[in-house]
C-alpha positions as CSV (number, residue, x, y, z in Angstrom):
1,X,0.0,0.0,0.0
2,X,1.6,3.2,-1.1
3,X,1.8,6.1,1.5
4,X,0.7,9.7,0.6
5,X,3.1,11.8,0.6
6,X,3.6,15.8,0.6
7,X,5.9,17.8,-1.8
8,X,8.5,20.7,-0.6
9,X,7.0,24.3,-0.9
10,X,8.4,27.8,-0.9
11,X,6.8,29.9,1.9
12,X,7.9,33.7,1.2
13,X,8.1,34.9,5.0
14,X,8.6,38.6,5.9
15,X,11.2,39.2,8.1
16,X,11.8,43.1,9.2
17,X,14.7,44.5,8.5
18,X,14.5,48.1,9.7
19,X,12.3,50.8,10.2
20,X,11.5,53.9,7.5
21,X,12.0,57.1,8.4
22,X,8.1,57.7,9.5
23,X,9.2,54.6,12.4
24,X,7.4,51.8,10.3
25,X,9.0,48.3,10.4
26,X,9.9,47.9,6.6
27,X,9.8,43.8,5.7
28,X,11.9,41.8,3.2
29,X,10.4,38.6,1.5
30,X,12.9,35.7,3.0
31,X,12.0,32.2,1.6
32,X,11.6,29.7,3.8
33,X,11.3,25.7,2.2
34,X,8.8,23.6,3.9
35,X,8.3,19.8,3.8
36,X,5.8,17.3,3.2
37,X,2.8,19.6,2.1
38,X,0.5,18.3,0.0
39,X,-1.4,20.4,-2.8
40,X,-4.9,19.8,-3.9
41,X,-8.0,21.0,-5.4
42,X,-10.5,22.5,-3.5
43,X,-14.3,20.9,-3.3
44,X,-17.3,23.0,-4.6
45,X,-18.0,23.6,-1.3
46,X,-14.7,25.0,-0.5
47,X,-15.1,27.4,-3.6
48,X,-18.5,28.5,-3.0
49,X,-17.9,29.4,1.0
50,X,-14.8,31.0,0.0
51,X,-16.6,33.4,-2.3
52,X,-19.2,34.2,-0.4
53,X,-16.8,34.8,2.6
54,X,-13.5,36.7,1.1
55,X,-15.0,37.2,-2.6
56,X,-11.5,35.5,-4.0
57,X,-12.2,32.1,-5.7
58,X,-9.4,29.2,-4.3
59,X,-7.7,27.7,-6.7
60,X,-5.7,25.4,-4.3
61,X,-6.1,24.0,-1.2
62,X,-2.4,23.7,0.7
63,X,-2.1,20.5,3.6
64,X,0.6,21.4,6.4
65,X,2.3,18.7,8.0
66,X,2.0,18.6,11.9
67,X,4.7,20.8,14.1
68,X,5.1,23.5,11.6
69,X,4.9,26.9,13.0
70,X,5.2,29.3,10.1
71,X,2.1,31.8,9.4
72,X,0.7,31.1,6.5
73,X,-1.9,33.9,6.5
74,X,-1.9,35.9,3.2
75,X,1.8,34.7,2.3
76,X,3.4,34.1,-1.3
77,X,4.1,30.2,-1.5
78,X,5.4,28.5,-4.8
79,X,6.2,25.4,-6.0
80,X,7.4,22.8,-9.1
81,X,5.4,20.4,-9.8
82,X,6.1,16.9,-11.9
83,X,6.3,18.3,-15.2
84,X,8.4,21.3,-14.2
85,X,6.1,24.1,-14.6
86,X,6.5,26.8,-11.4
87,X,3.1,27.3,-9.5
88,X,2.8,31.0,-7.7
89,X,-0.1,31.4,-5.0
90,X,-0.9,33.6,-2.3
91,X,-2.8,32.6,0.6
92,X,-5.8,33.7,2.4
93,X,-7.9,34.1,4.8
94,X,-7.2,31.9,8.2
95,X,-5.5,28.4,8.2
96,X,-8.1,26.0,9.4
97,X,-6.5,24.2,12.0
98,X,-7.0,20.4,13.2
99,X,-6.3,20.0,17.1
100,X,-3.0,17.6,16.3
101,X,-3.7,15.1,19.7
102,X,-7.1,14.1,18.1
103,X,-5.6,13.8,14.5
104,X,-4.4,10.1,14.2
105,X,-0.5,9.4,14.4
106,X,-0.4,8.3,10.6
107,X,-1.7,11.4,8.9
108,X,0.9,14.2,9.0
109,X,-0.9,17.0,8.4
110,X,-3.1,19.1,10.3
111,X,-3.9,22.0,8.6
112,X,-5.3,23.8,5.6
113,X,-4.8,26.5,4.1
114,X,-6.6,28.1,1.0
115,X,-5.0,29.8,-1.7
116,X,-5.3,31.8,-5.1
117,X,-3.9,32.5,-8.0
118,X,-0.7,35.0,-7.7
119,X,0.0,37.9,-9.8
């Protein structure tokens, strides 16, 4: 029986690296690779509710393996797939988070997080 398995991701995270003249923290894109998430489509459900809440339509849904502690809320996140064609996406809205006790031990991932279509 084959094992699902995730693929390795580009999380752009903003790290400050100073402060403008006005006092506001100014923020560089650093990026950050992340393990074992898996990419998939989103359910008609997922892309009705997420048009009706944010008014952006999903065009992938993003699973994040357990013990990862990056914020993925509205974040640039890119990927290769098989064939070698470059994926860019930005998230939104909250992650929706699993409580990872109750999540059995051989599913990794307890997270989701909803993106769309970059640039």
């Amino acid at each position: 029986m084959a094992r699902i398995s995730g693929i390795s991701v580009i999380l752009y995270d903003e790290v400050q690296i100073g402060e403008d003249n006005f006092g506001d923290p100014i923020y560089q894109e650093v990026p950050v690779e992340v393990e074992n998430v898996l990419v998939g489509e989103p359910t008609s459900d997922d892309i009705v509710s997420s048009t009706q809440l944010f008014g952006k339509t999903i065009q992938y849904m993003l699973g994040i393996p357990k013990g990862d502690t990056h914020d993925w809320t509205n974040k640039k996140v890119s990927w290769t797939d098989s064939y070698g064609v470059t994926h860019t996406v930005q998230t939104f809205g909250f992650p929706i988070t699993g409580i990872e006790a109750n999540i059995p031990h051989q599913l990794p991932w307890h997270m989701k997080v909803r993106c769309e279509k970059y640039g």
